[in-house]
C-alpha positions in Angstrom: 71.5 -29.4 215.5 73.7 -27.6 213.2 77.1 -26.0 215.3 80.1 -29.4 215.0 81.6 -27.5 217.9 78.3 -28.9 220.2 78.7 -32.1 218.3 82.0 -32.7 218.7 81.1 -32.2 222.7 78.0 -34.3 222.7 79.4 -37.4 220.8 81.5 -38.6 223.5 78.9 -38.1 226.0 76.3 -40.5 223.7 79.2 -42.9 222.8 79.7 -43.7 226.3 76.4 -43.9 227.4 75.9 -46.7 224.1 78.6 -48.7 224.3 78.0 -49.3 228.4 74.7 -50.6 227.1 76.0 -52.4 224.0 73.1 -54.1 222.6 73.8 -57.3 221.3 76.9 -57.2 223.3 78.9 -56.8 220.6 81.8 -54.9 222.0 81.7 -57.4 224.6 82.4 -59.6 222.3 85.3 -58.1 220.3 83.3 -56.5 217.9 85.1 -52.9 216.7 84.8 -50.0 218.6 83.5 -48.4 215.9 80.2 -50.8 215.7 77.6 -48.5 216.7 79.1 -44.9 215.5 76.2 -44.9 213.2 73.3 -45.0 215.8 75.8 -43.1 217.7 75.3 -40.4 215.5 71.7 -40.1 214.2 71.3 -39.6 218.2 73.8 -36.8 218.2 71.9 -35.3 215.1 68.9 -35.6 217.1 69.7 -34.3 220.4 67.9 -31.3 220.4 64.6 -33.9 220.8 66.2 -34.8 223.9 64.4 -32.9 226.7 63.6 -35.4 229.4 64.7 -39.1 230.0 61.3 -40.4 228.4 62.2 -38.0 225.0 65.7 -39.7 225.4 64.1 -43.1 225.2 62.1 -42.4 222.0 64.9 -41.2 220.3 67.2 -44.4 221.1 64.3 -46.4 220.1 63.4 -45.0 216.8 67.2 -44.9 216.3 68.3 -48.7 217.2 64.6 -49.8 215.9 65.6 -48.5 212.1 68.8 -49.6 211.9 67.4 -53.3 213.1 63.7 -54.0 214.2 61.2 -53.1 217.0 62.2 -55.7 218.8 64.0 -55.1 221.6 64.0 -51.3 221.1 60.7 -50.1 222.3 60.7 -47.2 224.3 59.7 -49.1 227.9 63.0 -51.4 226.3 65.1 -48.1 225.9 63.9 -46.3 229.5 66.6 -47.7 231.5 69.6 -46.5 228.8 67.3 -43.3 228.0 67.4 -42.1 231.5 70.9 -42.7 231.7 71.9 -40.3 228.3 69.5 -37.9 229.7 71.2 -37.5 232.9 75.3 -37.4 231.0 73.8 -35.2 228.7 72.1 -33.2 231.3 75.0 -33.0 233.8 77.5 -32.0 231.1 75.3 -29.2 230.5 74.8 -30.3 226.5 70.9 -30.0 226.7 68.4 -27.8 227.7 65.3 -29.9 230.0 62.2 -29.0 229.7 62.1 -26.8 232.5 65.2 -24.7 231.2 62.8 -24.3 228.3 60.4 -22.9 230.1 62.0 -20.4 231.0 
């Protein structure tokens, strides 16, 4: 991804689909808000991977998995929070699914 104009739209979009699922609870917790921007963005840099809920999943995962460990971030541990930045990416019409692709 290379236009700031779609990342300036998409970043919200992934920010609030992250910090609902806060791992660690952090945020929860009184960490800063600012806690996972950096996860936060390698997924914004990487959204044009993001093609179906399962793509979304492997990209949170090898996102949270290099920043910490495997642990925790598999992709069967990263479906549930996949599926949901799939679908806010999908409904505010920021990526293209694999069936717009097709076309």
């Amino acid at each position: 991804m290379t236009d700031r104009s779609q990342r300036t739209r998409i970043q919200p979009v992934v920010r609030k689909v992250i910090h609902a699922w806060d791992p660690y609870r952090l945020l929860e917790i009184g960490a800063p808000d600012d806690e996972w921007d950096r996860e936060i963005l390698q997924i914004v840099e990487r959204v044009n991977q993001i093609t179906s809920p399962a793509a979304a999943a492997r990209v949170i995962s090898e996102v949270f998995t290099e920043a910490f460990h495997p642990e925790g971030f598999g992709q069967v541990d990263c479906a549930e929070v996949g599926r949901k930045l799939f679908s806010a990416l999908k409904d505010a019409g920021l990526i293209q699914t694999v069936e717009q692709a097709g076309d």
